[in-house]
VMD Tcl script that draws the C-alpha trace (Angstrom):
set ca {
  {9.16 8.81 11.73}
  {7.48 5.44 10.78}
  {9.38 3.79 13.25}
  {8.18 6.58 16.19}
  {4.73 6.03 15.53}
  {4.64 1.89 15.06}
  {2.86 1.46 18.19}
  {-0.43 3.31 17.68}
  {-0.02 2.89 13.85}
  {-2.91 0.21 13.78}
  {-5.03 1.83 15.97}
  {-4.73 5.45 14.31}
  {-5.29 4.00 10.85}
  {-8.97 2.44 12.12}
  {-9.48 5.07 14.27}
  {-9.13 8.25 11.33}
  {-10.68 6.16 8.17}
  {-13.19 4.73 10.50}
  {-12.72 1.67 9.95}
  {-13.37 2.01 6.00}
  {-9.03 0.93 5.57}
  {-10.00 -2.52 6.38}
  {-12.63 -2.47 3.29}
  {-10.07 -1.02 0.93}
  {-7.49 -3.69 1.84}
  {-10.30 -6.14 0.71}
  {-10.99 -4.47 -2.39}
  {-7.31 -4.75 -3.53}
  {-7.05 -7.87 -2.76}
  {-9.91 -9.20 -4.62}
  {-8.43 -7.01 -7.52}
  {-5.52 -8.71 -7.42}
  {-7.41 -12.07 -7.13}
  {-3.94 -13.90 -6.51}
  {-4.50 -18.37 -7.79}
  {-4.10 -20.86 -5.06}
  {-0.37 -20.74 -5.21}
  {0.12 -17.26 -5.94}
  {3.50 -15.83 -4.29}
  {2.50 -12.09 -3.43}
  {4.86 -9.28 -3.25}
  {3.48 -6.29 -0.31}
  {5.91 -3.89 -0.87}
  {5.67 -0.78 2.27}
  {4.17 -3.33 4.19}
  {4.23 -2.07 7.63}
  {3.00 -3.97 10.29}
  {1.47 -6.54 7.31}
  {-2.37 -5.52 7.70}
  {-2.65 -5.92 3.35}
  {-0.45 -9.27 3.96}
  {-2.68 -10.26 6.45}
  {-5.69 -9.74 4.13}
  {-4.55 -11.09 1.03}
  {-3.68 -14.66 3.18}
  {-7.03 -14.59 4.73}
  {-9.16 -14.18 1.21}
  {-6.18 -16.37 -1.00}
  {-6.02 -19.43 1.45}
  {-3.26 -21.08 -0.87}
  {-1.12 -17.74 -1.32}
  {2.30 -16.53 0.13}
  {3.24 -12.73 0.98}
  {6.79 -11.65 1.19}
  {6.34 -7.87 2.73}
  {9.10 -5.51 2.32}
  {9.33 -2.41 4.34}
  {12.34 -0.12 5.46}
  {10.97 0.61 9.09}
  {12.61 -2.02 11.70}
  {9.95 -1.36 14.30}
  {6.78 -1.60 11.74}
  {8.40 -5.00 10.93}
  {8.95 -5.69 14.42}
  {5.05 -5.56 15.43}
  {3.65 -7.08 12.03}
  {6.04 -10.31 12.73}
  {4.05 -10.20 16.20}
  {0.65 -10.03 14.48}
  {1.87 -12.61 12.22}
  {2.91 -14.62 14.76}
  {-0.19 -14.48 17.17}
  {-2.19 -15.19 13.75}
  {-0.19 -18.73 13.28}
  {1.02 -17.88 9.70}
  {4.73 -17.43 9.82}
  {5.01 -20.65 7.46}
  {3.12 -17.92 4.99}
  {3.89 -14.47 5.67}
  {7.37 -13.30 5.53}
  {8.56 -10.11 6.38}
  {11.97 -8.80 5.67}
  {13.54 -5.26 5.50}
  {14.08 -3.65 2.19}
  {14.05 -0.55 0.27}
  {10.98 0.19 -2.39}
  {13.69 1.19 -4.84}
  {16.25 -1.93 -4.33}
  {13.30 -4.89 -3.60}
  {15.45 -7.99 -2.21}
  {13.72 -10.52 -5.11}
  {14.82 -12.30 -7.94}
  {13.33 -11.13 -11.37}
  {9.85 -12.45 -12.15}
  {9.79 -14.37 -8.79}
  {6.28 -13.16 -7.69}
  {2.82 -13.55 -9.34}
  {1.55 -10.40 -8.15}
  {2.57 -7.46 -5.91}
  {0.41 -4.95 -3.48}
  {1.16 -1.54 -1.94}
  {-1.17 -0.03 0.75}
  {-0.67 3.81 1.44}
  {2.85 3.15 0.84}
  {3.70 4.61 -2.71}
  {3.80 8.15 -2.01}
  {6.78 7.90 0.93}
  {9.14 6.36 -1.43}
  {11.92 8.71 -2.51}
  {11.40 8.12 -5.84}
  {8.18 6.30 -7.00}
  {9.31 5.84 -10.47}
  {12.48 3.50 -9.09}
  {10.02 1.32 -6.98}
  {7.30 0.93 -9.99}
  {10.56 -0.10 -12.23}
  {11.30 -2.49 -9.47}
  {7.74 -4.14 -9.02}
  {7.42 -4.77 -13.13}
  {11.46 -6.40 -12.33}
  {10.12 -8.68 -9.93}
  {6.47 -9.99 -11.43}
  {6.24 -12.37 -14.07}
  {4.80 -11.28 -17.24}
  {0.84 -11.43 -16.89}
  {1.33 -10.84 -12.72}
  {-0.94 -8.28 -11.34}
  {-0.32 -5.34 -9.19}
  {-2.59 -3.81 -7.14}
  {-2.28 -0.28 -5.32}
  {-4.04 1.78 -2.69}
  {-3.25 5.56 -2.37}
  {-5.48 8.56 -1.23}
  {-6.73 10.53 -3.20}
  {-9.07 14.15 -3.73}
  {-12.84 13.40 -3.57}
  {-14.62 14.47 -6.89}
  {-18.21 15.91 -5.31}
  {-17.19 19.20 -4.36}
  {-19.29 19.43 -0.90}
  {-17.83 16.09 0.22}
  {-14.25 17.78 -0.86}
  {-15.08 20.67 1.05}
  {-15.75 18.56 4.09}
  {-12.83 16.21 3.83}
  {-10.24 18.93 3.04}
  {-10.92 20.22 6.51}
  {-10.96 17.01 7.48}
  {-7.45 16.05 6.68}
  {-5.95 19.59 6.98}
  {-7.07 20.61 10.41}
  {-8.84 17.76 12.51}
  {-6.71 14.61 11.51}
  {-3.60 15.85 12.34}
  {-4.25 17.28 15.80}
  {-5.48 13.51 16.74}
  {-2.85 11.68 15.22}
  {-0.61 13.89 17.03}
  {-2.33 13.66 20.59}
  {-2.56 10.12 20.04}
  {0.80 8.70 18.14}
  {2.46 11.57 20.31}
  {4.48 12.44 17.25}
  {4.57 15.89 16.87}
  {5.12 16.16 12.47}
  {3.63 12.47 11.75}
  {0.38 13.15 10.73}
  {0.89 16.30 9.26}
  {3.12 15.35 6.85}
  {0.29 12.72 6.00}
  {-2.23 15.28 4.16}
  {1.23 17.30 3.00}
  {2.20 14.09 1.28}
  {-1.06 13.30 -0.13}
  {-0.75 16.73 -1.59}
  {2.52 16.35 -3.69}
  {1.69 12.88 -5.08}
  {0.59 12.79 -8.80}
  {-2.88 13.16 -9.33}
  {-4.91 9.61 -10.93}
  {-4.36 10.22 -14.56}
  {-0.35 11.00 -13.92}
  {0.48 8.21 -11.27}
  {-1.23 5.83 -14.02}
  {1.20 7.05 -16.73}
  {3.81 6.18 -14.39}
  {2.93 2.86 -14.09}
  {2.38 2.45 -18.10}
  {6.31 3.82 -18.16}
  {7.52 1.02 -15.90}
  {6.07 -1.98 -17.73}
  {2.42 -2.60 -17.24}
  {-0.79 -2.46 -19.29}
  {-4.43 -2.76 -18.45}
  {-4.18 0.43 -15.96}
  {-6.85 1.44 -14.25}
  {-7.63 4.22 -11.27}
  {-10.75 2.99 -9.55}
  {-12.08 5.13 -7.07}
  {-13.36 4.43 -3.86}
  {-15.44 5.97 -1.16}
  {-16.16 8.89 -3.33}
  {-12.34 9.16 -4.49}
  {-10.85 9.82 -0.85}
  {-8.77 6.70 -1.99}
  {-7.60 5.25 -5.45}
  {-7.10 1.59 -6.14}
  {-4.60 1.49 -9.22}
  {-3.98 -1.90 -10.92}
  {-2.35 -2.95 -13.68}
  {-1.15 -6.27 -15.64}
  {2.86 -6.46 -15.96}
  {3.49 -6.11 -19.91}
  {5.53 -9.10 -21.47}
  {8.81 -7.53 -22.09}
  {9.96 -6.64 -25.54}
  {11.96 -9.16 -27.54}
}
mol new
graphics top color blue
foreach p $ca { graphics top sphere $p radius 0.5 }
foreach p [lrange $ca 0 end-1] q [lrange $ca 1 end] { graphics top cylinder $p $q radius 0.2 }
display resetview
């Protein structure tokens, strides 16, 4: 599916948060406030718009992204490409649950919109604490419910009825963008998804909403492990 809709992927995700998932990416990123050296994890990259970001605001920082769609990867290596910053940007193919890393070989670790397609999001938390040093930061974007109930009102029919009929006329995909507000649906609301990420190994948790909770910025601290 992710790989049918690569093309317009970009263009659909400014288009239906108007612009406003460019302003997120920035507020993870300055979350996650990588040091000049930093070597950043973006795990469910896609076409690297959150790797892009964190190079641009952490001029001294790496990104390795990981994602399991060849043609996402495909166009992000383009964009990376065209942006001169292949010497900093890697992208390889990998699954959440099984990231391609050594153990504590990154200082901190993003995921943009990515958490809730993984099969199981328990395995790919387990796997981020693996792969940050003790004291490394993660950082994750994810929608969310908004909490005013006439702006809830508004935005349910706005992601039930209205964004899927244009992501389908425009990524052509008939089930893409339905399964988007469907997905959104089953994943674990704020307080749960943040016990999840105390179970795999990190401290500090915090939900942060933004844009009146139609998105969640969870980040944590990876715990020292246990002698």
């Amino acid at each position: 599916m992710f790989d049918a809709i690569a093309p317009r992927y970009d263009l659909l995700n400014h288009l239906l948060s108007a612009g406003l998932d460019r302003r997120w990416r920035v507020r993870a990123v300055e979350a996650l406030a990588p040091g000049g050296h930093a070597r950043v994890l973006d795990l469910c990259t896609g076409t690297g718009d959150l790797a892009i970001a964190t190079i641009t605001r952490s001029p001294g920082a790496t990104v390795v992204g990981v994602d399991f769609a060849a043609e996402m990867l495909r166009l992000g290596r383009a964009k990376v490409r065209a942006l001169d910053l292949l010497q900093r940007i890697h992208l390889v193919r990998g699954d959440a649950a099984m990231i391609p890393l050594p153990n504590r070989s990154c200082d901190a670790a993003t995921i943009a919109f990515g958490i809730r397609n993984v099969a199981d999001p328990g395995a790919a938390l387990a796997e981020l604490a693996r792969v940050l040093r003790p004291g490394g930061r993660l950082a994750i974007l994810e929608f969310g419910q908004p909490r005013i109930p006439g702006i809830r009102t508004l935005y349910g029919w706005y992601f039930r009825f209205l964004l899927p009929l244009v992501g389908r006329l425009i990524s052509r995909h008939d089930s893409a963008y339905s399964y988007l507000p469907a997905s959104v649906g089953n994943f674990p609301p704020p307080p749960e998804f943040c016990r999840l990420l105390a179970v795999a190994g990190f401290s500090q948790v915090q939900a942060v909403p933004l844009t009146f909770g139609i998105v969640y910025l969870f980040v944590g601290v990876r715990t020292p492990e246990q002698k």
